[in-house]
C-alpha positions, 0 to 999 in steps of 0.5 A: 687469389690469396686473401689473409684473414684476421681472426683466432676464431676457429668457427668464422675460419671456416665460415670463410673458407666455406663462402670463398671456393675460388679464393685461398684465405689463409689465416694470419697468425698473430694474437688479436687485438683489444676491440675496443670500437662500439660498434661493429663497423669500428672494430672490424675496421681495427682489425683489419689495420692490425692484421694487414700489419703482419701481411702483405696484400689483401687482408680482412677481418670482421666484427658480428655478432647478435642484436636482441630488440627487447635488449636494446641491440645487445649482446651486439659488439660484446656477443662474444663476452657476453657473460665475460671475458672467458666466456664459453658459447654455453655461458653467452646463451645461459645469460641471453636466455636467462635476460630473455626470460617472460620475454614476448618480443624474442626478435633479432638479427646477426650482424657481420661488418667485413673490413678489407684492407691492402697493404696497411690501407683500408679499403672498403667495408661491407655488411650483412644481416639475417633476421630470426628470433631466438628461441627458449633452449638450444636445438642442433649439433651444428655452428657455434656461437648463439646459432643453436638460439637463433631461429630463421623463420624460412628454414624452419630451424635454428641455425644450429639444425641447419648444415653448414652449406644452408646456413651459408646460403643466407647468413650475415657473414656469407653476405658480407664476404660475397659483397666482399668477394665480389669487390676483390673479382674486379679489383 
């Protein structure tokens, strides 16, 4: 089964194609569009209606990212932009680290809401989370974003140290696409 996939981020692509061995995601190729929902659920939601737009079908698009207690739940919905609109991966974790800085309480959580649509309609929505800590500096060559900050307490690493393979096994987003998948095997 062919399923489009709305996202230019290179990183999540292969998340997906990862998490999907008996479904064909193709990405679309469109630019975004402005994400302006404040949570991860409404902006999830806009992209999949942006992107099932360009398509016909099965389309889904997600919005995650990093909740940091002591932060108050952000980065959240701007982990991307964290420390701007052009911000690289490095930029994101030099601002987390530096907020973070004499901080004891270091707990949080990746959050990835999953929007698929058909045909320009919304169909349904599905979530994931995955708790850890985040660390004092980066430790591993794997993954993008703040994983090399994350720590998972029962893997004994970051998810930067962890393979691909492992951290799909219990990730946020590889929970929010096996509900997703699961739905699109009966549907």
């Amino acid at each position: 089964m062919i399923v489009y996939c709305g996202t230019s981020n290179k990183g999540k692509l292969r998340e997906f194609q990862l998490a999907a061995p008996d479904f064909e995601i193709r990405a679309i190729d469109a630019a975004p569009p402005e994400e302006h929902g404040s949570t991860f659920d409404e902006n999830a939601r806009l992209k999949a209606l942006y992107y099932g737009a360009h398509v016909k079908g099965w389309t889904f698009a997600d919005d995650s990212g990093l909740e940091v207690d002591a932060l108050g739940g952000s980065p959240g919905v701007h982990s991307a932009r964290f420390a701007g609109p052009n911000a690289t991966d490095r930029d994101n974790n030099d601002l987390l680290l530096s907020k973070l800085r004499g901080v004891e309480n270091r707990a949080a959580r990746f959050v990835c809401v999953i929007a698929l649509a058909r045909d320009g309609e919304l169909v349904k929505t599905f979530r994931g989370s995955v708790e850890g800590r985040i660390i004092d500096e980066p430790r591993g060559p794997h993954g993008f974003g703040y994983d090399p900050l994350f720590y998972h307490e029962p893997f004994g690493c970051t998810f930067g140290e962890a393979t691909d393979g492992r951290k799909m096994q219990v990730s946020h987003r590889a929970q929010a696409l096996s509900a997703m998948f699961d739905f699109l095997r009966w549907n």
